[in-house]
C-alpha positions as a Markdown table, in Angstrom:
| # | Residue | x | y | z |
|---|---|---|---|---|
| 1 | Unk | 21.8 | 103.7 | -89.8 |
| 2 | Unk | 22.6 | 101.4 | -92.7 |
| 3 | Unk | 19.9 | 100.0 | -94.8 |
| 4 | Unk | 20.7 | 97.1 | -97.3 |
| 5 | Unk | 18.4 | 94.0 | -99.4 |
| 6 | Unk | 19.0 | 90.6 | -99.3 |
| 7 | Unk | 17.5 | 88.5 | -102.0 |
| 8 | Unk | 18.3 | 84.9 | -103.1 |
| 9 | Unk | 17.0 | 82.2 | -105.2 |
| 10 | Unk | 16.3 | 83.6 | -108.4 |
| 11 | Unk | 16.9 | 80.6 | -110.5 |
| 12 | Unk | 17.4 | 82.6 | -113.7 |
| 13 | Unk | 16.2 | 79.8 | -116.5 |
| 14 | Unk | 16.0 | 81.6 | -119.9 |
| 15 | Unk | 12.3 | 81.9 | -119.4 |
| 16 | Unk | 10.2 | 84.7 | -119.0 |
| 17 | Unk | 8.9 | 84.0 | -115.0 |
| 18 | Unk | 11.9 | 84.1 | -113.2 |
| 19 | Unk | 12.9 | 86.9 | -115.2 |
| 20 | Unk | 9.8 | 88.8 | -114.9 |
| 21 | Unk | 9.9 | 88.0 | -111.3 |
| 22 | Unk | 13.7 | 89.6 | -110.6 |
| 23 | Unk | 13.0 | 92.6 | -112.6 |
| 24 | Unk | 10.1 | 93.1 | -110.4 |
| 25 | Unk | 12.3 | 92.6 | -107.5 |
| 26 | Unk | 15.0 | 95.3 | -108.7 |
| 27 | Unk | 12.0 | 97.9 | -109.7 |
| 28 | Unk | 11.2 | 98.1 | -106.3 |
| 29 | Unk | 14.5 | 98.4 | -105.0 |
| 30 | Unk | 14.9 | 101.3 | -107.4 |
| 31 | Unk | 11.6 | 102.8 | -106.5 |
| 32 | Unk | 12.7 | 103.6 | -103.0 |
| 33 | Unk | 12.8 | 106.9 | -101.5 |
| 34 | Unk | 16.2 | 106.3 | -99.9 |
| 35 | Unk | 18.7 | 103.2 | -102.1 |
| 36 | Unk | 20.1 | 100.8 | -100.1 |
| 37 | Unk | 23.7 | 100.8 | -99.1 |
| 38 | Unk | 23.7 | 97.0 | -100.9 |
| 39 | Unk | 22.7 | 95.0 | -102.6 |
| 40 | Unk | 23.1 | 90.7 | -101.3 |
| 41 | Unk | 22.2 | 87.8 | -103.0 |
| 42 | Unk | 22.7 | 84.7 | -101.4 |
| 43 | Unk | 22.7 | 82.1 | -104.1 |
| 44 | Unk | 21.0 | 80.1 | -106.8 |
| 45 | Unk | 21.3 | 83.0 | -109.3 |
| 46 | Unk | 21.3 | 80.7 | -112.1 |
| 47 | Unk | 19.3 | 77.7 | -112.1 |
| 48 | Unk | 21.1 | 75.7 | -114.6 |
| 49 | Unk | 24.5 | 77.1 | -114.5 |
| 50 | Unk | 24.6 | 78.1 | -117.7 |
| 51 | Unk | 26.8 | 81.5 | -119.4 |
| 52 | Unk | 24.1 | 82.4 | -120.6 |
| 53 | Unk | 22.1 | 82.6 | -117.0 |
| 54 | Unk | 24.8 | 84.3 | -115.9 |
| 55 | Unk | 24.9 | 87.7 | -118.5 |
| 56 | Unk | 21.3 | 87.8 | -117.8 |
| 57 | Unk | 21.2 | 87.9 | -113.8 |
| 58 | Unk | 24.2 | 90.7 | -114.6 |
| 59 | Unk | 21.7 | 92.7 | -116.8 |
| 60 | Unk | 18.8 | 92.1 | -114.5 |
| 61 | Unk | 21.0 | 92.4 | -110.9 |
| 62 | Unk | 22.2 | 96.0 | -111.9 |
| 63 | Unk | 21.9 | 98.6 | -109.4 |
| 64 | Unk | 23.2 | 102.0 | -108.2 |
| 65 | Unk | 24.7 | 100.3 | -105.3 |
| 66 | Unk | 27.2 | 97.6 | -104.7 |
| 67 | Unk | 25.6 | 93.9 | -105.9 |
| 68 | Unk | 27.2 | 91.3 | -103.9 |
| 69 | Unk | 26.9 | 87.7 | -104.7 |
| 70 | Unk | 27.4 | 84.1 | -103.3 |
| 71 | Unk | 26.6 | 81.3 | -105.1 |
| 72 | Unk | 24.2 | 78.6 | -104.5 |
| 73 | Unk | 24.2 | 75.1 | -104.9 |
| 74 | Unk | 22.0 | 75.7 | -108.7 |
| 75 | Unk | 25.4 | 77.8 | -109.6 |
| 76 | Unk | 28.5 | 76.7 | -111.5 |
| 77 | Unk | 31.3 | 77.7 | -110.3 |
| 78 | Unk | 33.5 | 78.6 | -113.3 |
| 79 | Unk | 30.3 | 80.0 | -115.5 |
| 80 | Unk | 29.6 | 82.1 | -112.2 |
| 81 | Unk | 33.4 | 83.4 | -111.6 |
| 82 | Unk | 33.7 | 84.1 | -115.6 |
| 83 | Unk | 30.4 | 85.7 | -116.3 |
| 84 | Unk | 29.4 | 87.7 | -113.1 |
| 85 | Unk | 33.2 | 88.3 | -111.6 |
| 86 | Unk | 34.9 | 88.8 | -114.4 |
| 87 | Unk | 37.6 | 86.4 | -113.5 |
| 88 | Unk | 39.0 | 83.7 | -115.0 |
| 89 | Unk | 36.7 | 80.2 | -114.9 |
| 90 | Unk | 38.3 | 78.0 | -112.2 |
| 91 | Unk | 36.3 | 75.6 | -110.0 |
| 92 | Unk | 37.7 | 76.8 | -106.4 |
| 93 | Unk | 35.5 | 77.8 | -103.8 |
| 94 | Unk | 34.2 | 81.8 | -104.5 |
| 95 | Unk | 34.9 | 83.8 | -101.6 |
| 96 | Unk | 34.6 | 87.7 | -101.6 |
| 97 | Unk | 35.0 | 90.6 | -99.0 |
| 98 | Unk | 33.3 | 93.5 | -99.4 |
| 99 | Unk | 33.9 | 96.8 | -96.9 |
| 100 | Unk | 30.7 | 99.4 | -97.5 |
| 101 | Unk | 30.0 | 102.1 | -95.9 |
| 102 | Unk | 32.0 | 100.7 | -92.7 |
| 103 | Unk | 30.5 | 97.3 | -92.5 |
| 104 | Unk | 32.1 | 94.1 | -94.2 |
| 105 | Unk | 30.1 | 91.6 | -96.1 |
| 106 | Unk | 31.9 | 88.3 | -96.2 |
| 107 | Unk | 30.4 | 86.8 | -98.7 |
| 108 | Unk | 31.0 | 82.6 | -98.5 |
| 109 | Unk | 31.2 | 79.9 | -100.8 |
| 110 | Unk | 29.2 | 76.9 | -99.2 |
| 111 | Unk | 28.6 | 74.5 | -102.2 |
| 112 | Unk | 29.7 | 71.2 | -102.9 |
| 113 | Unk | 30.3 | 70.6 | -106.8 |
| 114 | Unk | 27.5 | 68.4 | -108.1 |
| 115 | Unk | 25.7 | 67.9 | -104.5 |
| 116 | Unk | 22.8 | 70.4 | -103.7 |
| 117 | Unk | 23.9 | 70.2 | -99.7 |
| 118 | Unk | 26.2 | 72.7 | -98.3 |
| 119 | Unk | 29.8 | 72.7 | -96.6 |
| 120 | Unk | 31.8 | 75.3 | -96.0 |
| 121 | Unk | 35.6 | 74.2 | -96.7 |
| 122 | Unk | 39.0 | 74.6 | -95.3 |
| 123 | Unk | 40.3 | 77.1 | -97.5 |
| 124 | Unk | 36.7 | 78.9 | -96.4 |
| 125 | Unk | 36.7 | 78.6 | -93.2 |
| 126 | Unk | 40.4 | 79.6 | -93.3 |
| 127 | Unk | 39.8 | 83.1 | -95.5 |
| 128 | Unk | 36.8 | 83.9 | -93.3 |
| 129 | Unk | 39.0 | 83.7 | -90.3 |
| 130 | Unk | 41.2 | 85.9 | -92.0 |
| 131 | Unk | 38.8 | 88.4 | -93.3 |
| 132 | Unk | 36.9 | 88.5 | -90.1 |
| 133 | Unk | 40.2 | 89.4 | -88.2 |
| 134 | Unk | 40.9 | 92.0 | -90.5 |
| 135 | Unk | 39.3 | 95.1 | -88.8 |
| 136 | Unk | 37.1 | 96.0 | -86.1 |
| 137 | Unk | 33.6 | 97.5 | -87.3 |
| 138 | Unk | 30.2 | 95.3 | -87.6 |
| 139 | Unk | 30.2 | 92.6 | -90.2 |
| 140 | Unk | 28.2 | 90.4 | -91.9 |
| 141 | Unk | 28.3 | 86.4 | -92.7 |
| 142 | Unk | 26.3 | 85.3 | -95.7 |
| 143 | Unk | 26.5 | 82.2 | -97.7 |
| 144 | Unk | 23.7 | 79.9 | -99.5 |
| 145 | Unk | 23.1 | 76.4 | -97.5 |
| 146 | Unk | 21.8 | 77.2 | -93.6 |
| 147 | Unk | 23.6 | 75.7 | -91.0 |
| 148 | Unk | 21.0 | 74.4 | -89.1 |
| 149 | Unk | 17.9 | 72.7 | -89.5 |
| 150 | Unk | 14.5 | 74.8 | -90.4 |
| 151 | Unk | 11.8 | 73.1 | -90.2 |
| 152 | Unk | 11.3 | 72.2 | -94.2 |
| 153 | Unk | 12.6 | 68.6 | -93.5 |
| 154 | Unk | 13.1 | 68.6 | -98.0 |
| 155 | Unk | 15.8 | 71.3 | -97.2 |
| 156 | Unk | 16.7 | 69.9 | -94.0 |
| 157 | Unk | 18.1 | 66.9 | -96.0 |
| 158 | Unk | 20.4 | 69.1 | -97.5 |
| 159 | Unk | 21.6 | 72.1 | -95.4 |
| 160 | Unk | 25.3 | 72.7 | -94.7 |
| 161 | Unk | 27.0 | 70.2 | -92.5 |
| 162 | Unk | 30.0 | 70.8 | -90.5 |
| 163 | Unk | 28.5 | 73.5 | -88.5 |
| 164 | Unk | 30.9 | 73.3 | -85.5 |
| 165 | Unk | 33.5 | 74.3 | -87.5 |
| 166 | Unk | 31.9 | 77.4 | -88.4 |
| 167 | Unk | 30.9 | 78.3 | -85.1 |
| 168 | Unk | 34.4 | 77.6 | -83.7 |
| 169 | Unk | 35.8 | 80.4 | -86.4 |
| 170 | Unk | 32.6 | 83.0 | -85.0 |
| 171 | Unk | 33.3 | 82.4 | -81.2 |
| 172 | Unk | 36.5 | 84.5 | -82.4 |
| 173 | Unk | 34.8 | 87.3 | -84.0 |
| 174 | Unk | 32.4 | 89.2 | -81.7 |
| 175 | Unk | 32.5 | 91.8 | -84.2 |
| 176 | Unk | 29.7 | 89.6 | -86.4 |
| 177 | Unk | 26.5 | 90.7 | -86.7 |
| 178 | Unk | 24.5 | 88.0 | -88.0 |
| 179 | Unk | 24.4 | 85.3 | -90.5 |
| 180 | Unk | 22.7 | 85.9 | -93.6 |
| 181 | Unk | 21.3 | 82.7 | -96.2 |
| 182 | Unk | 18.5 | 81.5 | -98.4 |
| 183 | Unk | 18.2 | 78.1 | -99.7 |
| 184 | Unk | 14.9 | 77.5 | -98.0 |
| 185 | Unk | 12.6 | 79.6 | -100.6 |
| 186 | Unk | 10.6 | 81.2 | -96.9 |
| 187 | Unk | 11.6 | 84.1 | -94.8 |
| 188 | Unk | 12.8 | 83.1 | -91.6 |
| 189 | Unk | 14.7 | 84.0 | -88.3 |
| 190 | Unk | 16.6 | 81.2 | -85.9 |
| 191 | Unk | 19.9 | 81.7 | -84.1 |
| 192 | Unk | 23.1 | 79.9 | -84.9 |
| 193 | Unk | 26.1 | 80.4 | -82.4 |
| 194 | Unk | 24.1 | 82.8 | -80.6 |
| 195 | Unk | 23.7 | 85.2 | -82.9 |
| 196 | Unk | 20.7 | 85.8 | -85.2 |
| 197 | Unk | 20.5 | 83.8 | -88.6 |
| 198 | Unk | 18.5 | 85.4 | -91.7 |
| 199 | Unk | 17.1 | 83.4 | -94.2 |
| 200 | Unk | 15.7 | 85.8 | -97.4 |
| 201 | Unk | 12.5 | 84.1 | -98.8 |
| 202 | Unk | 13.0 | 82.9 | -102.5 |
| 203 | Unk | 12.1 | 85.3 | -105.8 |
| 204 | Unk | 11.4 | 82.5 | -107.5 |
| 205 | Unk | 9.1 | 80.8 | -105.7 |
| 206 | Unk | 8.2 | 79.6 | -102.1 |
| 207 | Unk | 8.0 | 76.6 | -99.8 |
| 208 | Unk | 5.7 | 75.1 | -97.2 |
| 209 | Unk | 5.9 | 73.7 | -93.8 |
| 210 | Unk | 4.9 | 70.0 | -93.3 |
| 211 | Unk | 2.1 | 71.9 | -91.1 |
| 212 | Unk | 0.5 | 74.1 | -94.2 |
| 213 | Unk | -1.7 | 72.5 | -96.7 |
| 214 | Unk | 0.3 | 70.7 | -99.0 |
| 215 | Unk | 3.3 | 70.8 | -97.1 |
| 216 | Unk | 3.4 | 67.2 | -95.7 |
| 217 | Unk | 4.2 | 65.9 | -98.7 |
| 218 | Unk | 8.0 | 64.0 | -99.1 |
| 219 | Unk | 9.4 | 65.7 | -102.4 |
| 220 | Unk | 12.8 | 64.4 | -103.0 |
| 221 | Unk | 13.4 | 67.0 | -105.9 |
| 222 | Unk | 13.2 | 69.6 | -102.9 |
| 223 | Unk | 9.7 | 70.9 | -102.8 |
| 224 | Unk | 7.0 | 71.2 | -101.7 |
| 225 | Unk | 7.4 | 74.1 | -103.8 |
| 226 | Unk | 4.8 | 77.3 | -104.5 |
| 227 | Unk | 4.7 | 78.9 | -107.1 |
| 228 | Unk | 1.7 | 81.5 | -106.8 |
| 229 | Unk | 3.4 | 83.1 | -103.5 |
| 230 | Unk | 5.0 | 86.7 | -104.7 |
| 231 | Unk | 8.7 | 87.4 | -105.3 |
| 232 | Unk | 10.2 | 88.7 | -101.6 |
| 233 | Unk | 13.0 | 89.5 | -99.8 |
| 234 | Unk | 14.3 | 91.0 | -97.5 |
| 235 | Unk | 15.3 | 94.7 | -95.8 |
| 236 | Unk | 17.7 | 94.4 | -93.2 |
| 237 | Unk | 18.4 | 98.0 | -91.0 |
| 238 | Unk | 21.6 | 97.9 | -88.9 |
| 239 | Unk | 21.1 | 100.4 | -86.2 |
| 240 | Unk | 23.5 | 102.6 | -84.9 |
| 241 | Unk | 23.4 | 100.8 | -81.3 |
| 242 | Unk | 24.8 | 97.5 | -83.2 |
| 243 | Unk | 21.2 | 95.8 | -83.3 |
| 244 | Unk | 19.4 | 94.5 | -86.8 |
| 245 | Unk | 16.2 | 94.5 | -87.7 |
| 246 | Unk | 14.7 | 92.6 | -90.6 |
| 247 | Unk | 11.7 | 93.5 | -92.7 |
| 248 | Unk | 10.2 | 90.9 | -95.0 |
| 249 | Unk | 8.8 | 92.6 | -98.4 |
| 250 | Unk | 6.7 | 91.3 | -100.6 |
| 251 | Unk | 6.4 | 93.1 | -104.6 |
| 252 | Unk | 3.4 | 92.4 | -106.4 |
| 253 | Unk | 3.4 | 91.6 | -109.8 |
């Protein structure tokens, strides 16, 4: 049984909230009886896309496990590549594989420079082909935007288009568990391609349904937004039969 977090949107700002709220995040992580395999987080790490975001999250993100990262559309790419990877600062898509403990993480680059929707590209698509045919144990597909629609029409408006394409490259690979995203700022569970999609809530901050109070209001900077929900994410355990279950945790403050 392999046990590993997923958290994403942490909008790292310079100020003390998100900050506080990420630490908070990580404590608990580091308070468990048993660490997790890994570590995933699935975009918006900065919310500028600033250098300076960036050598925070990698003081903040540290952790006796792998940290694996995606970026979101918040992220820069060159600032991101430089700062967190090490590498030098281009402005291609950031891809990464990642084998542990057995299973591969392929991590995907679904931005679009200077757009907050989501595509994932040729050269993408292409390398997750490849990656994906590479071996024959369980693996994981995680990337920012969500392919489908999920209810919170201001994210709706800006999910990642192109979805057939994706699917065509997973109808190759029954070795793929699930699909792993944020984006939305809410927990959530939906299928994509028949197999299960995870959404991890947001650290920073959470979001309502047109249905919840407050929620049926048209934001077009992305919201309706709250802020008084507690930093989440999530636990995912992949069982030894193959099937995942996903636990949503809440840390207080």
């Amino acid at each position: 049984m392999a046990v590993f977090a997923q958290l994403s949107d942490i909008h790292l700002d310079g100020g003390e909230r998100a900050e506080a709220r990420v630490a908070a995040v990580m404590a608990y992580l580091g308070g468990l009886a048993r660490p997790v395999d890994a570590v995933l987080v699935t975009g918006d790490i900065a919310d500028h896309g600033l250098p300076e975001e960036y050598h925070r999250a990698a003081e903040l993100l540290k952790h006796s496990s792998p940290v694996l990262t995606c970026p979101g559309n918040h992220d820069v790419r060159a600032a991101f590549r430089e700062v967190l990877l090490d590498a030098p600062p281009e402005d291609g898509p950031i891809n990464s594989a990642h084998e542990v403990g057995g299973t591969l993480f392929a991590m995907c680059d679904s931005t679009i420079p200077g757009s907050g929707a989501g595509f994932l590209d040729d050269e993408t698509l292409s390398w997750l082909d490849s990656v994906l045919a590479s071996g024959e144990g369980p693996a994981f597909v995680a990337f920012h935007h969500p392919p489908v629609e999920v209810g919170v029409p201001a994210v709706d408006r800006i999910r990642q288009s192109g979805e057939d394409r994706l699917a065509a490259v997973l109808a190759r690979h029954p070795r793929v568990v699930a699909l792993l995203c944020g984006h939305v700022h809410t927990g959530a569970s939906t299928t994509f391609a028949g197999l299960p999609l995870r959404v991890a809530p947001g650290v920073v901050s959470g979001s309502l349904l047109p249905a919840e109070p407050g929620g049926d209001r048209d934001w077009p900077d992305g919201g309706p937004i709250e802020y008084d929900r507690p930093p989440s994410l999530l636990l995912h355990v992949l069982h030894e039969d193959g099937r995942l279950t996903s636990h949503v945790r809440s840390v207080p403050l």
